[in-house]
C-alpha positions in Angstrom: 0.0 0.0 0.0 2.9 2.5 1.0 4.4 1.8 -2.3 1.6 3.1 -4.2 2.0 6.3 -5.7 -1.9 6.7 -6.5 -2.9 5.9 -2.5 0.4 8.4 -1.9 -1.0 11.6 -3.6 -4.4 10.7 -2.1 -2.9 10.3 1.1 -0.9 13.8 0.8 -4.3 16.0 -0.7 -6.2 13.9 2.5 -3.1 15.8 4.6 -3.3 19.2 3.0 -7.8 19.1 3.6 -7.1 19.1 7.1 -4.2 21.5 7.2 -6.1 23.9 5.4 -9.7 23.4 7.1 -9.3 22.7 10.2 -6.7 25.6 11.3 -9.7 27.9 8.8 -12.7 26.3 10.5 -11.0 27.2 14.3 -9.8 30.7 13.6 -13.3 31.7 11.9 -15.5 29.8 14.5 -14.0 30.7 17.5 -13.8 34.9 15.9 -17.5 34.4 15.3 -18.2 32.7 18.8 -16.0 35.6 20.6 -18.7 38.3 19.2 -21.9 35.9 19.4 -21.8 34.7 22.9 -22.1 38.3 24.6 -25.5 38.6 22.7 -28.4 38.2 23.5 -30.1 34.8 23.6 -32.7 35.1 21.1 -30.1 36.7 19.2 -28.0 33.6 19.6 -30.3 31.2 19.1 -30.9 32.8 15.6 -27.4 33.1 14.6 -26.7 28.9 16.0 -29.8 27.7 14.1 -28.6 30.2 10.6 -25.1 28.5 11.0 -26.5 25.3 11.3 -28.4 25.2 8.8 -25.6 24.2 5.3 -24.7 21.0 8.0 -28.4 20.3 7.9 -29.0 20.8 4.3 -28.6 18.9 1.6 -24.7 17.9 0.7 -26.1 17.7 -3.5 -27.7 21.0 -3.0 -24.6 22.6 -1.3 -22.3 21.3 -3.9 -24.3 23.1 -7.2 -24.4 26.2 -5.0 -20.5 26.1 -3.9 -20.3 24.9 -7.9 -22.1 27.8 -9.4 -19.8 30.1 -7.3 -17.0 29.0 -8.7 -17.9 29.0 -12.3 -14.8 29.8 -14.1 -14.1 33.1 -16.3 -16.0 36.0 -15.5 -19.7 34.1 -15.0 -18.7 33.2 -11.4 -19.2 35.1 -8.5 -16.2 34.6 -7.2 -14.2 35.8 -10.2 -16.3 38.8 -10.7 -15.7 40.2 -7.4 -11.6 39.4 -8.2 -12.0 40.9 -11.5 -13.7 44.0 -10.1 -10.8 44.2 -7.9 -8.4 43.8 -10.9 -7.5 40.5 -10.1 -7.6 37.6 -12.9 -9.9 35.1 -12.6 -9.2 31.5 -11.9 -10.9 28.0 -12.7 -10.9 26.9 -9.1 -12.2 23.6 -9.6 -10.1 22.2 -12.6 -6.8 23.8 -11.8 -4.4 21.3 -9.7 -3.1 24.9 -7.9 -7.0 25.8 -6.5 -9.3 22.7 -6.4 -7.8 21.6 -3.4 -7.9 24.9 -1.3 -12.0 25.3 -3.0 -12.8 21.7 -1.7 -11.1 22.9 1.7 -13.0 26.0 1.4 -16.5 24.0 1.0 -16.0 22.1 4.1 -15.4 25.2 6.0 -18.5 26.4 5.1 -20.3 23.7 5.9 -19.1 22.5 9.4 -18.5 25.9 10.1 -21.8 26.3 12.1 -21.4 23.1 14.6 -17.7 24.4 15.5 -19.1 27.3 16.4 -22.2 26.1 18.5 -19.9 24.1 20.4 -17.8 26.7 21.1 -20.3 28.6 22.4 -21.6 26.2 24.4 -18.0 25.9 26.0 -18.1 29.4 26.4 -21.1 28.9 28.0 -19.7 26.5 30.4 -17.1 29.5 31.6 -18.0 30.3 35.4 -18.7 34.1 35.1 -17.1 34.5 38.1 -13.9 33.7 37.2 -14.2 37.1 34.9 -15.9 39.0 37.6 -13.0 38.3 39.7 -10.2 39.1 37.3 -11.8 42.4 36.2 -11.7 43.3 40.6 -7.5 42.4 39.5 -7.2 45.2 37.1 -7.2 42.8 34.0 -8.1 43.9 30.9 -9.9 41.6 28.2 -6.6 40.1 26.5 -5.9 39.1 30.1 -9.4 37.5 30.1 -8.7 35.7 26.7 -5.7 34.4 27.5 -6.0 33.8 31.2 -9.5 32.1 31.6 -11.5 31.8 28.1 -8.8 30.2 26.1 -7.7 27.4 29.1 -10.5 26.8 29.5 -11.6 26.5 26.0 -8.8 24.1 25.7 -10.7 20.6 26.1 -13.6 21.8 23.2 -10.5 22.9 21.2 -9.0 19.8 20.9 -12.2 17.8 20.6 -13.0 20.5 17.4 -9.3 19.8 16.2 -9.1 15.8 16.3 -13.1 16.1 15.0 -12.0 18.2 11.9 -9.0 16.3 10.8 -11.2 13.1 11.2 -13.9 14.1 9.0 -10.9 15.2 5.9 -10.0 11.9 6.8 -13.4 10.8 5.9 -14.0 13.4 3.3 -15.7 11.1 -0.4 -19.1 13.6 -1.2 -16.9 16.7 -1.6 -15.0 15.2 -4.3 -17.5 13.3 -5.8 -19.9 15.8 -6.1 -17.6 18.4 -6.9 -14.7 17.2 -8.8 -14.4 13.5 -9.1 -10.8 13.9 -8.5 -10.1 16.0 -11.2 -8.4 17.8 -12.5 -5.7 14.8 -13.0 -6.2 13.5 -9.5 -5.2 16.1 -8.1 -8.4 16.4 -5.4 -8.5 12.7 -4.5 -8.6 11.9 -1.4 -8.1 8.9 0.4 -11.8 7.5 0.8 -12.4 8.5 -2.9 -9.2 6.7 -4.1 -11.1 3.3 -2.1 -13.9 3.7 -3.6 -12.7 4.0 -6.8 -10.5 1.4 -6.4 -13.5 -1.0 -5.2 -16.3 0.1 -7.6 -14.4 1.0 -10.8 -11.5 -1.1 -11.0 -12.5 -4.0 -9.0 -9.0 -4.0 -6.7 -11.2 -5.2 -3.3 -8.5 -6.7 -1.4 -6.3 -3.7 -1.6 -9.5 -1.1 -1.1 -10.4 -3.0 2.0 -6.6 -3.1 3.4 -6.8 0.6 2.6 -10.2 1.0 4.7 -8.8 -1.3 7.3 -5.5 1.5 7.8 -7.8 4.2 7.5 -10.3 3.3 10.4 -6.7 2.2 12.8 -6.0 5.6 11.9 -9.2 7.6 12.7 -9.6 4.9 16.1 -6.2 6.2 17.3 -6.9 9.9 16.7 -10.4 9.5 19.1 -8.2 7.4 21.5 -5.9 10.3 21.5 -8.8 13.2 21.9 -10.2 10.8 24.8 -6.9 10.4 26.7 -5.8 14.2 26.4 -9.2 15.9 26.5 -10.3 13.7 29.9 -6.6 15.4 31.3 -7.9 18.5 30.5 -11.1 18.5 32.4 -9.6 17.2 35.5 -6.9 19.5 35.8 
């Protein structure tokens, strides 16, 4: 299996999903948690069930939208807002350069709302008085951040973390739907390169080692999420 440069490159783009989505996904959804949770609740509720909503939705449905905006030449959206700021425009999803970072992109957007419900429910899960008691210090609100929201935050952190680069590890719809490893299989990822391998080209035994190394893989990361993020809560 190691040998094989096909499962190789889909091994690699499977590595670069998560390196580019999950580090996105955390920065955006922890931003958009940071100016949702002093709202409101109604307001809150709104904003958790409008994020929600793409996770709920149909993935065909999302896939023609995320599709139409990123028609190449000057009929997508996309590339008529980089045009109108003088900028070329780019076929995102059959250029080797851009289909991976538009595939990463799509999988922002759509597990972006549950990162950041959860993270508002750990922000939730903050004892206010741990703030009320630093502000009586003198500290201002980096001190807050950095002090008490973010240690505290650390536990849902890592769940989110191991969580995202799980579900790259997972990722088939995206690239079926979107690209069917095009252009030149460059967007393959590792479950799409199995079922390929089982379905089109009949190779079972060496799709089904692949699955077997791929579910070892995803066991240990939970394993690892378990160990570190029960540590976390009882320090």
């Amino acid at each position: 299996v190691w040998s094989n440069p096909f499962f190789n490159n889909a091994l690699r783009n499977t590595a670069l999903y998560a390196i580019i989505a999950v580090p996105a996904a955390m920065g955006l959804s922890l931003a958009t948690a940071l100016l949702v949770h002093p709202l409101a609740r109604w307001w809150k509720s709104f904003i958790r069930v409008s994020l929600f909503l793409p996770l709920i939705s149909s993935a065909v449905a999302l896939a023609i939208i995320w599709r139409a905006l990123l028609l190449p030449g000057q009929t997508g959206p996309l590339n008529w807002i980089l045009g109108n700021f003088g900028l070329p425009p780019q076929n995102w999803l059959g250029h080797p350069d851009w289909v991976i970072p538009a595939i990463a992109a799509f999988q922002v957007w759509r597990g972006y709302g549950f990162w950041v419900i959860v993270l508002l429910a750990g922000l939730d899960a903050v004892p206010t008085q741990l703030y009320e008691a630093a502000r009586v210090d003198g500290a201002g609100r980096w001190q807050l951040f950095t002090r008490i929201t973010m240690p505290k935050l650390r536990p849902t952190l890592l769940f989110l973390s191991v969580m995202g680069v799980i579900w790259n590890l997972q990722l088939f719809d995206a690239v079926f739907m979107l690209t069917q490893g095009g252009p030149a299989n460059a967007s393959v990822s590792v479950v799409y390169y199995i079922y390929r391998g089982a379905f089109h080209f009949d190779q079972l035994g060496h799709s089904a080692t692949m699955s077997v190394l791929l579910f070892l893989l995803v066991m240990g990361l939970t394993l690892l999420q378990m160990r570190y993020g029960r540590r976390d809560e009882d320090a």
